[in-house]
C-alpha positions in Angstrom: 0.0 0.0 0.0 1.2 3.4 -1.2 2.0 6.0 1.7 -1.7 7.7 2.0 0.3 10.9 3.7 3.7 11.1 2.5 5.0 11.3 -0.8 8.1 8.9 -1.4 10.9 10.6 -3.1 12.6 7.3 -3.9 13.8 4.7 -5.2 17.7 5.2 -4.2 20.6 3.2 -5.1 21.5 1.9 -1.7 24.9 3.6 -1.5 23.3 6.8 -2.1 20.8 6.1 0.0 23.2 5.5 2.9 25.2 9.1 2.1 25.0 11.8 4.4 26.4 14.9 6.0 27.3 14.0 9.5 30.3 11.8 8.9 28.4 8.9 10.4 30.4 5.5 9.8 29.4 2.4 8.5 29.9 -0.6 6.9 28.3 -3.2 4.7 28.2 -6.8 4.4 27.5 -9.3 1.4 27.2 -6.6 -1.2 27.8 -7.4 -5.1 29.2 -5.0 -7.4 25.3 -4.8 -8.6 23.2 -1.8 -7.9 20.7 -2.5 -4.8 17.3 -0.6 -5.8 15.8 0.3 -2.4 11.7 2.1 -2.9 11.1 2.2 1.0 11.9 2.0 4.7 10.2 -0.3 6.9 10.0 -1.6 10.2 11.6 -5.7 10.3 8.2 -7.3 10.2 6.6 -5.1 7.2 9.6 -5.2 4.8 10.0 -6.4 1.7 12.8 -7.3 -0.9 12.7 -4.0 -1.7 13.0 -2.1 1.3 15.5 -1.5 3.9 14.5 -2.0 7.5 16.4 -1.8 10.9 17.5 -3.8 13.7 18.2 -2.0 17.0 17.8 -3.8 20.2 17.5 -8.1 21.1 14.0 -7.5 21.9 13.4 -8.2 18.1 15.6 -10.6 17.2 12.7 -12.9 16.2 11.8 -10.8 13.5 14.9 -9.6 12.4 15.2 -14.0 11.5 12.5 -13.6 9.8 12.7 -10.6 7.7 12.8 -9.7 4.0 14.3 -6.9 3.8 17.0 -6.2 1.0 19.4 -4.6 3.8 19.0 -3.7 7.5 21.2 -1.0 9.7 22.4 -2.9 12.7 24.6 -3.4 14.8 28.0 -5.5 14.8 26.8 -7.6 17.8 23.8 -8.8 15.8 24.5 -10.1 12.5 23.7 -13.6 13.4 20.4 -12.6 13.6 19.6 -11.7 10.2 18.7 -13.4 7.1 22.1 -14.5 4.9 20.6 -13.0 2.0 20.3 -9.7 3.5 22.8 -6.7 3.0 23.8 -5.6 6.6 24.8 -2.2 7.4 26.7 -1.9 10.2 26.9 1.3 12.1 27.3 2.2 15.7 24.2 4.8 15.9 21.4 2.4 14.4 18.6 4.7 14.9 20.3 8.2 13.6 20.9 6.9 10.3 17.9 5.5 10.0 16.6 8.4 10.8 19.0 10.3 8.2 17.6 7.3 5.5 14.3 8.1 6.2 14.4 11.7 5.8 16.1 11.2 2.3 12.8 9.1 1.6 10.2 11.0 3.0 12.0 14.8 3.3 8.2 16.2 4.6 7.9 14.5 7.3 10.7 15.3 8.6 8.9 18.7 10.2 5.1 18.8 11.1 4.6 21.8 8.3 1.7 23.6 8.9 -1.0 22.9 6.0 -1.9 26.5 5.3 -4.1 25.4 1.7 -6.6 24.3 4.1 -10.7 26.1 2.7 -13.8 26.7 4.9 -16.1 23.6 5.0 -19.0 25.4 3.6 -20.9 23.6 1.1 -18.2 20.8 0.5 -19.9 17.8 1.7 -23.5 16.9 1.7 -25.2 15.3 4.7 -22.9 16.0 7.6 -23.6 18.8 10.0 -20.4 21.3 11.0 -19.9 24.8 13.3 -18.5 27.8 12.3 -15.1 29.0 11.0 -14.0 24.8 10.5 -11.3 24.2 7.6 -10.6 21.3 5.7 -7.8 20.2 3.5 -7.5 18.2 -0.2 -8.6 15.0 -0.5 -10.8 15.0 2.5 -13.4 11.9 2.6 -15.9 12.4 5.7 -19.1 10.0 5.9 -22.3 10.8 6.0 -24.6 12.2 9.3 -20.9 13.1 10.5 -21.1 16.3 12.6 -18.0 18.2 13.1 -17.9 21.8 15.7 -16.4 24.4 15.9 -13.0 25.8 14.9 -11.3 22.3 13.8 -8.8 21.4 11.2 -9.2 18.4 9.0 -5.7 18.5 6.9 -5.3 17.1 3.5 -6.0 12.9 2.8 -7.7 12.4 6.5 -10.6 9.6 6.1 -13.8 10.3 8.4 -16.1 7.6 8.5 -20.2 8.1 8.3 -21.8 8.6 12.1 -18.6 10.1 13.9 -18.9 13.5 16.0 -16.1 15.6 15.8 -15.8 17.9 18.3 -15.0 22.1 18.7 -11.5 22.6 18.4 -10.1 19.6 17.0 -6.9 18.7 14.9 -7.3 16.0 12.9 -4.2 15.2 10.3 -2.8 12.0 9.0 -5.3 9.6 9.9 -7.7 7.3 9.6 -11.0 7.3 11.4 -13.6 4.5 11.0 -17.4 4.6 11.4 -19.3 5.8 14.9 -15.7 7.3 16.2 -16.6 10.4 18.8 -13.6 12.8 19.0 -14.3 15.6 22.0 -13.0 18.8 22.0 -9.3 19.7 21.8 -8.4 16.6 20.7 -4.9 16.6 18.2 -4.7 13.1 16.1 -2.2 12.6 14.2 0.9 15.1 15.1 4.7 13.7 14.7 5.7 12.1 17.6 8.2 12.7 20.3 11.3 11.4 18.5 15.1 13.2 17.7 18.3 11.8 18.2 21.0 13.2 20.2 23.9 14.0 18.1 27.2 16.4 19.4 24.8 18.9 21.0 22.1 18.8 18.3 19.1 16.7 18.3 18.0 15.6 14.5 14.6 14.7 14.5 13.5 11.7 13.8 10.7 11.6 10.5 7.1 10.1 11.3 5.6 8.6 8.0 3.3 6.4 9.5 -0.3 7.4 10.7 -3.2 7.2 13.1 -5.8 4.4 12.8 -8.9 4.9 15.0 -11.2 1.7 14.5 -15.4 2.1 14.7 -16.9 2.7 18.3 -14.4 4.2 19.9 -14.1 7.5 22.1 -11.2 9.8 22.0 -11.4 12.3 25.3 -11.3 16.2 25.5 -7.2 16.9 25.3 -6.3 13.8 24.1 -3.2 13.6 22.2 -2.2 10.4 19.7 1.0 10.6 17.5 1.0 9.1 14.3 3.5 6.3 14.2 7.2 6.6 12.8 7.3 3.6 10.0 4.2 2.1 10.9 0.5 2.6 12.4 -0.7 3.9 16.0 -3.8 2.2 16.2 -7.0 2.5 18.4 -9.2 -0.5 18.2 -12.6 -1.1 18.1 -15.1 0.3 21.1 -12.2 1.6 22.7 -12.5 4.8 25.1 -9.9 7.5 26.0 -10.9 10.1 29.0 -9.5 13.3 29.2 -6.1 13.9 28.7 -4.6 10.8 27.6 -0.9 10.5 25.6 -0.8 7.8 23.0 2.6 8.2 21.9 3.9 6.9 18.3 3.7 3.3 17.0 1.4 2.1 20.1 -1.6 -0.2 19.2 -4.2 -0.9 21.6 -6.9 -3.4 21.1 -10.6 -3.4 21.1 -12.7 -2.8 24.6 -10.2 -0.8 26.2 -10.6 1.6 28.9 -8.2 4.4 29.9 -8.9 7.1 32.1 -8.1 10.4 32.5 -3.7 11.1 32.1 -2.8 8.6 31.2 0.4 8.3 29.0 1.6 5.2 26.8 5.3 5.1 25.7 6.5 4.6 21.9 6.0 1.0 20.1 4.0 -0.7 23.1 1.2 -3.0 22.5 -2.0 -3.3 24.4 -4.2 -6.5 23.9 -8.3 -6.7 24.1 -10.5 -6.0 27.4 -7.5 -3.7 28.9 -8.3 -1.0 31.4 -5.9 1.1 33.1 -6.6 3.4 35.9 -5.6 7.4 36.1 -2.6 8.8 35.8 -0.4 5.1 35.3 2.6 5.3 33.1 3.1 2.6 30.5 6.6 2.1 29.3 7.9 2.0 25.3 8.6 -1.4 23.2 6.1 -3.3 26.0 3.7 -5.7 25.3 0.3 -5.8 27.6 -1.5 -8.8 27.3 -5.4 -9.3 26.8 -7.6 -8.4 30.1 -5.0 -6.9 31.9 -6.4 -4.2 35.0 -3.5 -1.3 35.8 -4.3 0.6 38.8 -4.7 4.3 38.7 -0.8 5.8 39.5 1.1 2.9 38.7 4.3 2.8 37.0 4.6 0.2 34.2 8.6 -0.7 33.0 7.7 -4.6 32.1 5.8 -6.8 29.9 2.6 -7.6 31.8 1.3 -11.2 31.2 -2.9 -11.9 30.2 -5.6 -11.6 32.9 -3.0 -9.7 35.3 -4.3 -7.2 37.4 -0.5 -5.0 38.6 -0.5 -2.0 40.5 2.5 0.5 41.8 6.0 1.5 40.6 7.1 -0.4 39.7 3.5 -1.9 38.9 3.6 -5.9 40.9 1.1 -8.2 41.4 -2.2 -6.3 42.7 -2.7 -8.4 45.8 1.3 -8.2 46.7 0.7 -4.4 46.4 -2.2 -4.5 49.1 -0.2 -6.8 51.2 3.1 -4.9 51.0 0.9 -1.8 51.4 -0.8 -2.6 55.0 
């Protein structure tokens, strides 16, 4: 599937590809004298034969065996992890050329550019209901019986299913939104996420290409804030609510019946399973995975995977019943 966000400046000859202006060393593996075509960037588990894809930390090793990617940044340490057939690229600082590769693919995302072609809604769509002084952008789809308040911004290519209510004051850009989806006010969907890398004194920010996938039935609270995701998807499934002010940072998928109340913030690239609820103001790690029907307590710290049916609680979050015990 084509990038429905950002336009793909390549393909690039993998050498120049892997050029840059910061001196950063590296070396490859198991290259011919051929020209390596690469067309994209992707994460290990989405690439192809054509793409070049990454391998940063153990936690993946599994799909680093089993991707097809052309050629894959990585460290020394992990080679034996990687397909024989794939080009590895070895290079202390994974992530910041990555990062550098990236931007030569997708140079727009590099910024969150304002999109200042945006026109008033007036008379644009048939059937849906909207305030005063909204804007869309190009390419807009919204469903119909949609109703959309005041003062929001629905930037270029964003897909609105029929049945949603979008509320006053509303940002809505590189996303995806499904049927029955209720968005209340000052809600921002869809913004880069938090994501640079430090480098002598100068953080170079990292490019989000991905985007924001909010699945039918779901509620996202006043203030809530999802980033789209870096090479892949942030995803919000299916009769899933967010209160107030909830972070969903970039890359994070949550399942369907979730519950997460008010504060709540969820770290880059972790996974939620189905029938999850977490309580106020609890901090989820990045890169974890939460299993299915899994109760956080309000406050509670999570650093570690969490296994299904576990109810945790605390910082670091333990077992709920050793929290009251230790508590007393």
């Amino acid at each position: 599937m084509n990038n429905p966000f950002f336009k793909n400046h390549g393909p690039f000859d993998l050498l120049d590809l892997l050029k840059n202006n910061f001196d950063l060393e590296f070396s490859l593996t198991d290259i011919s004298k051929n020209k390596h075509i690469i067309k994209d960037v992707k994460n290990l588990e989405n690439a192809t034969s054509n793409d070049i894809t990454f391998f940063h930390s153990i936690k993946y090793k599994d799909l680093a065996q089993k991707t097809k990617a052309i050629a894959c940044i990585t460290k020394k340490e992990f080679l034996n992890f990687l397909p024989k057939d794939c080009i590895k690229i070895i290079c202390p600082n994974v992530l910041f050329l990555t990062a550098l590769v990236t931007s030569k693919l997708y140079p727009d995302s590099v910024i969150d550019n304002n999109n200042l072609d945006l026109e008033i809604i007036d008379g644009k769509f048939e059937n849906i209901i909207y305030g005063k002084n909204t804007y869309i952008g190009k390419n807009v789809s919204i469903g119909e019986k949609t109703k959309i308040g005041h003062n929001s911004l629905i930037e270029s290519n964003v897909i609105i299913g029929k049945n949603c209510i979008i509320g006053s004051n509303v940002i809505i850009r590189n996303s995806i939104i499904e049927d029955y989806v209720h968005i209340l006010d000052g809600a921002i969907i869809g913004k880069k996420g938090f994501g640079f890398i430090p480098n002598n004194n100068i953080n170079f920010r990292y490019p989000h290409v991905g985007y924001v996938h909010i699945k039918k039935n779901s509620e996202i609270g006043c203030g809530c804030t999802i980033d789209r995701g870096s090479l892949s998807i942030t995803i919000i499934g299916e009769n899933t609510y967010l209160d107030n002010q909830v972070h969903i940072a970039h890359n994070v998928k949550i399942g369907n019946n979730c519950i997460i109340a008010g504060q709540v913030g969820i770290a880059g690239s972790t996974t939620l399973g189905d029938n999850v609820i977490i309580g106020g103001q609890a901090g989820v790690s990045g890169h974890l995975k939460i299993g299915n029907n899994v109760q956080i307590g309000g406050g509670s710290g999570v650093i570690k995977d969490i296994a299904n049916n576990s109810r945790v609680m605390g910082y670091p979050a333990k077992d709920f019943k050793k929290f009251i015990r230790e508590s007393r």
